[in-house]
Chimera marker file (.cmm) of the C-alpha trace (Angstrom):
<marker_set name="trace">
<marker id="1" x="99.613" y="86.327" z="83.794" r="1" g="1" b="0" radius="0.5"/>
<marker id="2" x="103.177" y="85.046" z="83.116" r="1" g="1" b="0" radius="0.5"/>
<marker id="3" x="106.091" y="87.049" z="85.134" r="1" g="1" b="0" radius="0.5"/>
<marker id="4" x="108.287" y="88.869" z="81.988" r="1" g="1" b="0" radius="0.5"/>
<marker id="5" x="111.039" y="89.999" z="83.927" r="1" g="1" b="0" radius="0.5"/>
<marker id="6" x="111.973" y="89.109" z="87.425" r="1" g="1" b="0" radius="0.5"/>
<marker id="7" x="112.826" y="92.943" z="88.577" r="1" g="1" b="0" radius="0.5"/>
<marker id="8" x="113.835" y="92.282" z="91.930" r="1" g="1" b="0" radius="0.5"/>
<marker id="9" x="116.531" y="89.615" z="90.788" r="1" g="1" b="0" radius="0.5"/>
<marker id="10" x="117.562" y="91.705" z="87.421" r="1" g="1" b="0" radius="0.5"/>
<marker id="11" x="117.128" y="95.477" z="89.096" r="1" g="1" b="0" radius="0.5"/>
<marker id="12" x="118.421" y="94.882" z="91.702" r="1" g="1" b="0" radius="0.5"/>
<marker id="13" x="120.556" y="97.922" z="92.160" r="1" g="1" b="0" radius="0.5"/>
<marker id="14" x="117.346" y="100.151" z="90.473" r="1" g="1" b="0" radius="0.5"/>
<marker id="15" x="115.624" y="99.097" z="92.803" r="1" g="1" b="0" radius="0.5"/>
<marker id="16" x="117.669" y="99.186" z="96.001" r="1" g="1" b="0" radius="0.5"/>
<marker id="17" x="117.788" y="102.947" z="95.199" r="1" g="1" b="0" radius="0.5"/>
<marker id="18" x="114.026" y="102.873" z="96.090" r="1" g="1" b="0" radius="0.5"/>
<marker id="19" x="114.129" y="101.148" z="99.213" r="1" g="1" b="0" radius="0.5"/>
<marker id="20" x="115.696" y="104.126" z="101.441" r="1" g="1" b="0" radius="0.5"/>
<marker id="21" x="111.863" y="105.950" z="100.964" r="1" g="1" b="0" radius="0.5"/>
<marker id="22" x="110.671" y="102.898" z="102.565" r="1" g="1" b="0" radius="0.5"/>
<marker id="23" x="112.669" y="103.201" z="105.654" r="1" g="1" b="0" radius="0.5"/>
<marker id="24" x="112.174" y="107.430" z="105.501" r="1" g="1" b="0" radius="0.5"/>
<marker id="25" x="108.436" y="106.309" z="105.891" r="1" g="1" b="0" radius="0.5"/>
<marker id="26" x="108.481" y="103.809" z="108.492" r="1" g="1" b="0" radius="0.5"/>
<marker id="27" x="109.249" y="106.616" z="110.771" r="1" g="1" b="0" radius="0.5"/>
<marker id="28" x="107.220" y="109.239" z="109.629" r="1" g="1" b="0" radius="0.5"/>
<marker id="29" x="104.942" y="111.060" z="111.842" r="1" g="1" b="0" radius="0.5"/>
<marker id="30" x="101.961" y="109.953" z="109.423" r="1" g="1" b="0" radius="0.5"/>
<marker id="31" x="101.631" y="106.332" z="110.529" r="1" g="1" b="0" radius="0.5"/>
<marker id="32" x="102.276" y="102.874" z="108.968" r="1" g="1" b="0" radius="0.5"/>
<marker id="33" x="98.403" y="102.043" z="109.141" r="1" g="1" b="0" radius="0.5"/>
<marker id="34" x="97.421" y="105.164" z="107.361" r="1" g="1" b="0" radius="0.5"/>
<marker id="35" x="100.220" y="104.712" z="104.992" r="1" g="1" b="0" radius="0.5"/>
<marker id="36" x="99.500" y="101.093" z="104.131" r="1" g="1" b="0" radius="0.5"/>
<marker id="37" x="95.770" y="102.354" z="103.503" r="1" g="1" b="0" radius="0.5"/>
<marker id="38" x="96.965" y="104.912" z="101.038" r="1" g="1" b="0" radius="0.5"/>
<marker id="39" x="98.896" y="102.012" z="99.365" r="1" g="1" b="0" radius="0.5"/>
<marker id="40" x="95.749" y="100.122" z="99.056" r="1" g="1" b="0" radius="0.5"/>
<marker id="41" x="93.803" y="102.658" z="97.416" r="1" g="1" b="0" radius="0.5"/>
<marker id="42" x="96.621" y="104.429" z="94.675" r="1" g="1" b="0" radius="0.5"/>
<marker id="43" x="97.126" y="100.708" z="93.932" r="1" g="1" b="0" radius="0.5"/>
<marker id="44" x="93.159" y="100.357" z="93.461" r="1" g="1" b="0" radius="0.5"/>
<marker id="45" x="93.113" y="103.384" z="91.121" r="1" g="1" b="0" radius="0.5"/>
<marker id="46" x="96.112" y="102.110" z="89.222" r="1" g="1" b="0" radius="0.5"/>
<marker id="47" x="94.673" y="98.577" z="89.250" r="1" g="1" b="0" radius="0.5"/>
<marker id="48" x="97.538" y="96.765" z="90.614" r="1" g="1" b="0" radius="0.5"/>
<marker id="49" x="96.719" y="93.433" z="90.995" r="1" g="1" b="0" radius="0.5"/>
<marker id="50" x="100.464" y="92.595" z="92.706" r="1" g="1" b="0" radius="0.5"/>
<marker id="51" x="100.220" y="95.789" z="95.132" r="1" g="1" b="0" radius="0.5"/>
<marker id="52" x="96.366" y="95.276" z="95.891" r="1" g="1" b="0" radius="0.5"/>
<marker id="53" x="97.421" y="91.465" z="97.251" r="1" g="1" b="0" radius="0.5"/>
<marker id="54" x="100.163" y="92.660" z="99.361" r="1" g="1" b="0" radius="0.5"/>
<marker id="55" x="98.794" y="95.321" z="100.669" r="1" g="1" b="0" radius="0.5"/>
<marker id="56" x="95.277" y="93.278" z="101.491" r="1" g="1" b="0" radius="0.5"/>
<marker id="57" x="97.588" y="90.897" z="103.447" r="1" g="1" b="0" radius="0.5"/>
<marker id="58" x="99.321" y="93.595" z="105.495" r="1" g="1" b="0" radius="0.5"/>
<marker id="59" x="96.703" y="95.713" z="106.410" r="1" g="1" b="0" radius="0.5"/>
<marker id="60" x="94.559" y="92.492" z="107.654" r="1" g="1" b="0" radius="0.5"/>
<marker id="61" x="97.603" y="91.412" z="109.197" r="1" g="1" b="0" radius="0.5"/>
<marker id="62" x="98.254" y="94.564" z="111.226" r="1" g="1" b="0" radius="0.5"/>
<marker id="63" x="94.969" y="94.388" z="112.425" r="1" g="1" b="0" radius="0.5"/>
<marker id="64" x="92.936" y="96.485" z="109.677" r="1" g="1" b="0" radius="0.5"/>
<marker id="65" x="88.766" y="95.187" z="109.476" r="1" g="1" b="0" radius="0.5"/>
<marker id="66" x="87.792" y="93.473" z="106.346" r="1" g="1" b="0" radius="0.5"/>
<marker id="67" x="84.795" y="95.984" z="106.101" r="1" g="1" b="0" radius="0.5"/>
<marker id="68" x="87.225" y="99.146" z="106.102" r="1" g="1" b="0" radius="0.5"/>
<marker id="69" x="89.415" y="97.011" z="103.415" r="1" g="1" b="0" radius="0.5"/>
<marker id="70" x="85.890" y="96.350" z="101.122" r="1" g="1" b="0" radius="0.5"/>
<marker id="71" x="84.728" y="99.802" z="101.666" r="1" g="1" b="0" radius="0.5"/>
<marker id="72" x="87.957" y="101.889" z="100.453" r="1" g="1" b="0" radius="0.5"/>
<marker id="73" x="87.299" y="101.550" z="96.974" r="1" g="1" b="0" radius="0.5"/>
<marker id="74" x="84.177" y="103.648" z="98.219" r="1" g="1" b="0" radius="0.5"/>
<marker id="75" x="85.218" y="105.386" z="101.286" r="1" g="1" b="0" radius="0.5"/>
<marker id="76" x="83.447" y="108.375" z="100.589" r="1" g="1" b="0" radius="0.5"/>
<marker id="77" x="80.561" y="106.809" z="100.915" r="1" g="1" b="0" radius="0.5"/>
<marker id="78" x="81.258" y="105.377" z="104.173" r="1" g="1" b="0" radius="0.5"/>
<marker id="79" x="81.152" y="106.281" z="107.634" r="1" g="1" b="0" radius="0.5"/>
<marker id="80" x="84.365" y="104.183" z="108.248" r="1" g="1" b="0" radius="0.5"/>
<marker id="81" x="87.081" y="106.894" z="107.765" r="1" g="1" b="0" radius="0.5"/>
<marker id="82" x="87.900" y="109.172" z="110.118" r="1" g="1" b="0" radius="0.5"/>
<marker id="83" x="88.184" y="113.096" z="108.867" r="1" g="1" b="0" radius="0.5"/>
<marker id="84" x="92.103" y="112.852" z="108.543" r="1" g="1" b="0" radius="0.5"/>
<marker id="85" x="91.724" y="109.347" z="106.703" r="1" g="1" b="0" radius="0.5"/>
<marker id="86" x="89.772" y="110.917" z="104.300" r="1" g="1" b="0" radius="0.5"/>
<marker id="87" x="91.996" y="114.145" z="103.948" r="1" g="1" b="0" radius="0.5"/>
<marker id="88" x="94.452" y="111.778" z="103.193" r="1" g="1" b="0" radius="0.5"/>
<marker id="89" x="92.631" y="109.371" z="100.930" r="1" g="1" b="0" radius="0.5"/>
<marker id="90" x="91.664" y="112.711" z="99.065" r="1" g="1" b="0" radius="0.5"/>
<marker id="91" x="94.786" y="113.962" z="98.994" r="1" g="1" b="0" radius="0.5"/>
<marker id="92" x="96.720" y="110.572" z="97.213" r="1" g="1" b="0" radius="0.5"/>
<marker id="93" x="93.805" y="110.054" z="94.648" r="1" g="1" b="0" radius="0.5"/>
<marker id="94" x="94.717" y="113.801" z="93.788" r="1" g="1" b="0" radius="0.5"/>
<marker id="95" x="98.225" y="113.425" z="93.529" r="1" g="1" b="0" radius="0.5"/>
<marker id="96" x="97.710" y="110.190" z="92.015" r="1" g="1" b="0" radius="0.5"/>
<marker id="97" x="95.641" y="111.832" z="89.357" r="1" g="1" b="0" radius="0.5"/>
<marker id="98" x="98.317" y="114.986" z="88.882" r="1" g="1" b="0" radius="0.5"/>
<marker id="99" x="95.529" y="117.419" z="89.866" r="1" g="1" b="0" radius="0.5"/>
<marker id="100" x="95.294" y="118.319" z="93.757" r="1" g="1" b="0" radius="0.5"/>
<marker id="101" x="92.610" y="121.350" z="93.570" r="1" g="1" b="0" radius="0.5"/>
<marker id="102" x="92.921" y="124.092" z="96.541" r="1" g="1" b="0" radius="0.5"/>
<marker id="103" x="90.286" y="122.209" z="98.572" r="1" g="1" b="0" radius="0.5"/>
<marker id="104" x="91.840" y="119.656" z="98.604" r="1" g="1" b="0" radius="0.5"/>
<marker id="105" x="95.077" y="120.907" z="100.068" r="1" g="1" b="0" radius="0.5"/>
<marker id="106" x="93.394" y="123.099" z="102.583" r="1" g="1" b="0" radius="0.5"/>
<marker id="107" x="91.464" y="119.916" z="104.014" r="1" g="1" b="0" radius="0.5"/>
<marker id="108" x="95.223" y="118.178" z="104.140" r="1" g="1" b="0" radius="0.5"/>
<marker id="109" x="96.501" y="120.855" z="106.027" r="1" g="1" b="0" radius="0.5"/>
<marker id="110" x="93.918" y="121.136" z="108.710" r="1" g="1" b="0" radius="0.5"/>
<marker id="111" x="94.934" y="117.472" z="109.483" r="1" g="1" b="0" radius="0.5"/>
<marker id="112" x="98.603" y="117.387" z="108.532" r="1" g="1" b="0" radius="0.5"/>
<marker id="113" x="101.781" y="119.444" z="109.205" r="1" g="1" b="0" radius="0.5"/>
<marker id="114" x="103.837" y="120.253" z="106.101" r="1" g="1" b="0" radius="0.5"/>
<marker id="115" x="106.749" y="117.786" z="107.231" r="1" g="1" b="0" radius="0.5"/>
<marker id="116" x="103.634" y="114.860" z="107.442" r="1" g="1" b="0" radius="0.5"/>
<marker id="117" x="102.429" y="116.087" z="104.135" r="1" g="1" b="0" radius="0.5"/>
<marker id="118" x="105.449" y="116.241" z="102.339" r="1" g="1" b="0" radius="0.5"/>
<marker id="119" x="105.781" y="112.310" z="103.970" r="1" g="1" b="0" radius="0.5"/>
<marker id="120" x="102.173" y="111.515" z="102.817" r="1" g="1" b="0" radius="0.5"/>
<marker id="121" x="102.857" y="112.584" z="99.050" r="1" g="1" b="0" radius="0.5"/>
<marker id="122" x="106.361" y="110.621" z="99.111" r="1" g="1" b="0" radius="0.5"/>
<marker id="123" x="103.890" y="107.868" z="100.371" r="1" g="1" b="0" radius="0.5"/>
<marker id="124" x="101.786" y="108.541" z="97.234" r="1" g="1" b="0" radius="0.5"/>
<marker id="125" x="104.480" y="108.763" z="94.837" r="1" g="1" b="0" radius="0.5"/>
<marker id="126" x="106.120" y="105.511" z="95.705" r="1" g="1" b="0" radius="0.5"/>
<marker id="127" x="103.465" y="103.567" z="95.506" r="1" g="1" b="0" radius="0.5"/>
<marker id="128" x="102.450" y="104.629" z="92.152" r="1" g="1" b="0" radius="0.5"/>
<marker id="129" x="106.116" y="103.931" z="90.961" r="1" g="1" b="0" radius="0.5"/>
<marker id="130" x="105.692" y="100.419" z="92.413" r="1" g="1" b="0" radius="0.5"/>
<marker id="131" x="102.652" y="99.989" z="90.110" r="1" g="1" b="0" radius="0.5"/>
<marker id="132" x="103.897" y="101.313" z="87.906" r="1" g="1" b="0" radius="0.5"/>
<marker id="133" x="107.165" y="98.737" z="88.382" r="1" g="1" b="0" radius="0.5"/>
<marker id="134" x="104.772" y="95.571" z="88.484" r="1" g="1" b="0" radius="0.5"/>
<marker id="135" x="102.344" y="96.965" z="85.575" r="1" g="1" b="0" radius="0.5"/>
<marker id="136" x="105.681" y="97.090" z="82.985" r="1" g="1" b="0" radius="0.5"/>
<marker id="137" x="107.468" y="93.654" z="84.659" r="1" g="1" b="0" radius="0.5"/>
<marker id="138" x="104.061" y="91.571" z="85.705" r="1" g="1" b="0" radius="0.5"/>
<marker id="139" x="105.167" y="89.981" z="89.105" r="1" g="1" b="0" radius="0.5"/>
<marker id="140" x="103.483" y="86.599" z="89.759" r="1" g="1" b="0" radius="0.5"/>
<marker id="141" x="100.017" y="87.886" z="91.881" r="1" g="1" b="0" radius="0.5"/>
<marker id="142" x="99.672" y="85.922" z="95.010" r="1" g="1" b="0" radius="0.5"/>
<marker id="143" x="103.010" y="84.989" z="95.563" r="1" g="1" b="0" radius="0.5"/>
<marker id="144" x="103.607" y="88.051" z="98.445" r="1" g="1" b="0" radius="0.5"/>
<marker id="145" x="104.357" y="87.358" z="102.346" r="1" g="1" b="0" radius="0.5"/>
<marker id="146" x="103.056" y="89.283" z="104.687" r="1" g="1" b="0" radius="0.5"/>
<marker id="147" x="106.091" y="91.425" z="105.741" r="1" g="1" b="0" radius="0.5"/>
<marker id="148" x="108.531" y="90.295" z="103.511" r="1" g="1" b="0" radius="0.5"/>
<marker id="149" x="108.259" y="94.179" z="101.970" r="1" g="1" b="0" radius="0.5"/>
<link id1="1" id2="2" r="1" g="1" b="0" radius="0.2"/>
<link id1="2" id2="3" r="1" g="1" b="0" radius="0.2"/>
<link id1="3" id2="4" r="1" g="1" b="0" radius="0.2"/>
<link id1="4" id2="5" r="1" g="1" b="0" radius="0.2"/>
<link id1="5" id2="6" r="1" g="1" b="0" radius="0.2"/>
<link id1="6" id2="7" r="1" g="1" b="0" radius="0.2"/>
<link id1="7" id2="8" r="1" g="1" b="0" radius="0.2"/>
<link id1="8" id2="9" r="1" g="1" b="0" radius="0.2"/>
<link id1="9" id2="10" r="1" g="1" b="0" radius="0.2"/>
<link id1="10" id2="11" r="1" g="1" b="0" radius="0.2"/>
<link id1="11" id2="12" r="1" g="1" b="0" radius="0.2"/>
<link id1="12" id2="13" r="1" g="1" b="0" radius="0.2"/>
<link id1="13" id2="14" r="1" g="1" b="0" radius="0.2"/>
<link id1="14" id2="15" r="1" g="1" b="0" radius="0.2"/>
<link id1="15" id2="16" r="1" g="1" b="0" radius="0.2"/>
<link id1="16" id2="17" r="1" g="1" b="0" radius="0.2"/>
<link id1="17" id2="18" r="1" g="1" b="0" radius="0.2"/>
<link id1="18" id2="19" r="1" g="1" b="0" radius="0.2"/>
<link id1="19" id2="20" r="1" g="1" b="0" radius="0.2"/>
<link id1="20" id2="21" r="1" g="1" b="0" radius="0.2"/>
<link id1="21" id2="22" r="1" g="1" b="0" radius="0.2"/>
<link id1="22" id2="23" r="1" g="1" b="0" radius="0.2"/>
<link id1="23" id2="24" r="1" g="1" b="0" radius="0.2"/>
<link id1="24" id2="25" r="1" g="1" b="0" radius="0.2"/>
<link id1="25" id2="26" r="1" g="1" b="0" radius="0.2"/>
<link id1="26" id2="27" r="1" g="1" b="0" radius="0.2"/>
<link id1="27" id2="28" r="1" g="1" b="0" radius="0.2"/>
<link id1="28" id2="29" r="1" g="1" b="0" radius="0.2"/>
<link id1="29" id2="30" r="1" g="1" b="0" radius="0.2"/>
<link id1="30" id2="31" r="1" g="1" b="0" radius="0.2"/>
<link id1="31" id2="32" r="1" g="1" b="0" radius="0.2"/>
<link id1="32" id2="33" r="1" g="1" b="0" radius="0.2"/>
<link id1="33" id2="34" r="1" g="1" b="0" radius="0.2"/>
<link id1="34" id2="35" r="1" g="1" b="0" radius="0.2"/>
<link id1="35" id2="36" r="1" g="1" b="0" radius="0.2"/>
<link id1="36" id2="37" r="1" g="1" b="0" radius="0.2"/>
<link id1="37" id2="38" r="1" g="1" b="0" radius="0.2"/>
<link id1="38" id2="39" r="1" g="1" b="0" radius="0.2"/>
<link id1="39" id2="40" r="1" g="1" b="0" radius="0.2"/>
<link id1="40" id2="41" r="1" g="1" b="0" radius="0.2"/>
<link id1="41" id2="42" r="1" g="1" b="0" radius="0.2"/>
<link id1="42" id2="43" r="1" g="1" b="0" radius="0.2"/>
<link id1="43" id2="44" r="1" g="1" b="0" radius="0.2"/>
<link id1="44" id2="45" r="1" g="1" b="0" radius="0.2"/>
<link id1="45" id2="46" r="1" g="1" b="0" radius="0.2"/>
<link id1="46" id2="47" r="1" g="1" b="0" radius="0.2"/>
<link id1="47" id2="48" r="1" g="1" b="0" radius="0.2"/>
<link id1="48" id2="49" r="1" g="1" b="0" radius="0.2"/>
<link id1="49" id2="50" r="1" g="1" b="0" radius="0.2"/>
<link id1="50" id2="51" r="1" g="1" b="0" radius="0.2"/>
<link id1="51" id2="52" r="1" g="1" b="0" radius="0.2"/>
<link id1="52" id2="53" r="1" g="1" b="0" radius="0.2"/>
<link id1="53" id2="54" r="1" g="1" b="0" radius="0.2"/>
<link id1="54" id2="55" r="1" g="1" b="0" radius="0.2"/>
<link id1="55" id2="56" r="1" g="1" b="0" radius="0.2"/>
<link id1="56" id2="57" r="1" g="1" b="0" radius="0.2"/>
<link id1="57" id2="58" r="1" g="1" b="0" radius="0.2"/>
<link id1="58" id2="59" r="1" g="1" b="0" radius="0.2"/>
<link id1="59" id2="60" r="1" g="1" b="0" radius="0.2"/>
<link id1="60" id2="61" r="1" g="1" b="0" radius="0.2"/>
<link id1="61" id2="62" r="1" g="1" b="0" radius="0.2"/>
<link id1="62" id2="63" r="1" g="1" b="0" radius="0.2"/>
<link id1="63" id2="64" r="1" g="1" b="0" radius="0.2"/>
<link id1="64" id2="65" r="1" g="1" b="0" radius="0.2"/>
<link id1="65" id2="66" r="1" g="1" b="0" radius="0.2"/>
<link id1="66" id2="67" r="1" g="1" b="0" radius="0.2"/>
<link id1="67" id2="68" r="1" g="1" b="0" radius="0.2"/>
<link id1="68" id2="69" r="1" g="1" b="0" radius="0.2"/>
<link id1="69" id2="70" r="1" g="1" b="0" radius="0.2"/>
<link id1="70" id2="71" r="1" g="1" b="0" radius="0.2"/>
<link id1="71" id2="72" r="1" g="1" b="0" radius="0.2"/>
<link id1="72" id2="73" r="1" g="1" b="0" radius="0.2"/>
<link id1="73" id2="74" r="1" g="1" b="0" radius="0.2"/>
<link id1="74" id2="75" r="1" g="1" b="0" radius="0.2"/>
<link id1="75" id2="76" r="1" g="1" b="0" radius="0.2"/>
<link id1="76" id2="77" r="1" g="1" b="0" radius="0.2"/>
<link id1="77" id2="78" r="1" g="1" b="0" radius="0.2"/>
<link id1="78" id2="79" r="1" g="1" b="0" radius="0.2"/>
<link id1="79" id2="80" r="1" g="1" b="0" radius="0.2"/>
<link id1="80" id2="81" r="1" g="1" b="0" radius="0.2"/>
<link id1="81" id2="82" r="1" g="1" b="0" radius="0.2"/>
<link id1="82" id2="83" r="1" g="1" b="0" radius="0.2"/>
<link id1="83" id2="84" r="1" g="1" b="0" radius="0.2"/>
<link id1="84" id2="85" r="1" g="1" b="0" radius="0.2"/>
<link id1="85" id2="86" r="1" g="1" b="0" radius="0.2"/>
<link id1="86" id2="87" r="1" g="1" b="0" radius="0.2"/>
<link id1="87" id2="88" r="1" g="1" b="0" radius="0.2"/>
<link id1="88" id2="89" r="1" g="1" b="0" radius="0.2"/>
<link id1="89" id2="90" r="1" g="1" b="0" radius="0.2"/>
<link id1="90" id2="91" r="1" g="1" b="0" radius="0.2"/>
<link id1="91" id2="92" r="1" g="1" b="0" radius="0.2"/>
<link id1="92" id2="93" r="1" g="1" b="0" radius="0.2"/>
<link id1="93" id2="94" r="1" g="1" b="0" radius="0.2"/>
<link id1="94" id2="95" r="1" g="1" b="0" radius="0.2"/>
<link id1="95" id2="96" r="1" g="1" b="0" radius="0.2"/>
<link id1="96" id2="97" r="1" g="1" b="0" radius="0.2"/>
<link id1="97" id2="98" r="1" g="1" b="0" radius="0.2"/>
<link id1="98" id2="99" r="1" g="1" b="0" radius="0.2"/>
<link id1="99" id2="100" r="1" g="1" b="0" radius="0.2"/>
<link id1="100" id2="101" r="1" g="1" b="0" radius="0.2"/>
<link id1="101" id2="102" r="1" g="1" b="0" radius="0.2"/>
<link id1="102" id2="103" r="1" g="1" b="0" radius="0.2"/>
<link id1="103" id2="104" r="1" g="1" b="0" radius="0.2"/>
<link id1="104" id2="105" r="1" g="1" b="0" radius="0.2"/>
<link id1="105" id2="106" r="1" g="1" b="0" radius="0.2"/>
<link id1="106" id2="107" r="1" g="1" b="0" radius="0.2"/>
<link id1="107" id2="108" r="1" g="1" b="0" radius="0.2"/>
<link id1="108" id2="109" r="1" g="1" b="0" radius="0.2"/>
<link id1="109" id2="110" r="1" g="1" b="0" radius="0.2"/>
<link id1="110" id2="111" r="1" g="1" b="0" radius="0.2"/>
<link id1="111" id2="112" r="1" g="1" b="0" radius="0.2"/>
<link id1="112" id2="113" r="1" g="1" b="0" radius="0.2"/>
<link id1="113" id2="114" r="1" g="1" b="0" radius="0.2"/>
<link id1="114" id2="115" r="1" g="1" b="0" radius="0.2"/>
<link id1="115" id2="116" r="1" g="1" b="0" radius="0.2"/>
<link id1="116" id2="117" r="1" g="1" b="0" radius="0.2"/>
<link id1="117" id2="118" r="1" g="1" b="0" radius="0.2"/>
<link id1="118" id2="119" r="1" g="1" b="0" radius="0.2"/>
<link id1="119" id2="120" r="1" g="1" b="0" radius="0.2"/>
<link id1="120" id2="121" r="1" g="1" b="0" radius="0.2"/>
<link id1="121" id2="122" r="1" g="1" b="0" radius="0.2"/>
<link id1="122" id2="123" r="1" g="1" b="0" radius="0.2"/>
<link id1="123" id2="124" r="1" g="1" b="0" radius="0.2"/>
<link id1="124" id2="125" r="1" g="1" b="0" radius="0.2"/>
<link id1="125" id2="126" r="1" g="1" b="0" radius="0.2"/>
<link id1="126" id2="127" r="1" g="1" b="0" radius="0.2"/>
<link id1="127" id2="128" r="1" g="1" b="0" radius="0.2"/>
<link id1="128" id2="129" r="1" g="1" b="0" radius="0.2"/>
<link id1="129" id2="130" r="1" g="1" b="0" radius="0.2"/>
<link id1="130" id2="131" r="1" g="1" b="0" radius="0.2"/>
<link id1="131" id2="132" r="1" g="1" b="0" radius="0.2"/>
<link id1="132" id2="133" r="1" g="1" b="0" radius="0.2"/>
<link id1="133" id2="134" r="1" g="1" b="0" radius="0.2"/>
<link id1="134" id2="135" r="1" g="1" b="0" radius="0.2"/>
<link id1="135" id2="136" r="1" g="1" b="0" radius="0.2"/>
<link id1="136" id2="137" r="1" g="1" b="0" radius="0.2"/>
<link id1="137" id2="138" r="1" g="1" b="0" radius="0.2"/>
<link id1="138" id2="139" r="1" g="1" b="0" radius="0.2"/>
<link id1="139" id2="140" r="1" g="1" b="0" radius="0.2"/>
<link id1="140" id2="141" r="1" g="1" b="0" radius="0.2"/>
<link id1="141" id2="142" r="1" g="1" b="0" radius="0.2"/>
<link id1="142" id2="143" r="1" g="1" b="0" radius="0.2"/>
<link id1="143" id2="144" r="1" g="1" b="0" radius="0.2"/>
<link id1="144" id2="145" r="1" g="1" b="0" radius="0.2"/>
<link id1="145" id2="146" r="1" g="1" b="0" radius="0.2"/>
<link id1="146" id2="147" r="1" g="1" b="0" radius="0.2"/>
<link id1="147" id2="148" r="1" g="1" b="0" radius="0.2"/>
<link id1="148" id2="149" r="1" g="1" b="0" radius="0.2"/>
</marker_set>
């Protein structure tokens, strides 16, 4: 894939406005880990190739097993997710999808407060504008850091 447009260097005031979620998140009550695997898998669904590299390289970095990473495309079929991972995992694929059925919701809520789950869906909705970004602009794949987002 060739980069069309580099969005960081020409948006860069688009997508500064961004950014502030970002730093809202880092101290949210939900957790970097469980927000980096959320990343992982909304980027899976959306089939971002850019956001499933960097966030591969993070959560190995930060410690996450390669097994957990293989497995999330089928984590419901695992026993590698604890019962709050998978109320969250649930809950962005639903949100991700724009249908979050009354199960759904009720199995968040027995693991989250409503300040974490309002967090949790900013999580979700971030990350699917960011794939949304690299979809539309094609950012060179393999090119990421660890940490340099």
């Amino acid at each position: 894939m060739k980069q069309r447009i580099n969005v960081h260097e020409i948006g860069q005031a688009a997508m500064r406005s961004l950014y502030p979620i970002g730093t809202h998140l880092k101290k949210s009550p939900v957790g970097q880990p469980l927000l980096d695997l959320i990343y992982m898998r909304v980027s899976q669904i959306n089939g971002c190739a850019f956001c499933l590299d960097m966030h591969s390289k993070d959560l190995r970095a930060t410690g996450e097993s390669e097994q957990r990473i293989y497995a999330l495309n089928a984590w419901r079929d695992t026993p590698f997710f604890s019962g709050k991972e998978r109320a969250a995992l649930a809950w962005a694929e639903a949100v991700t999808n724009c249908h979050v059925p009354d199960e759904v919701y009720k199995e968040a809520l027995n693991h989250f407060s409503g300040e974490e789950l309002v967090d949790l869906t900013l999580g979700v909705t971030a990350i699917n504008t960011y794939n949304r970004i690299n979809h539309a602009f094609q950012p060179l794949v393999g090119t990421y850091q660890v940490g340099a987002w």
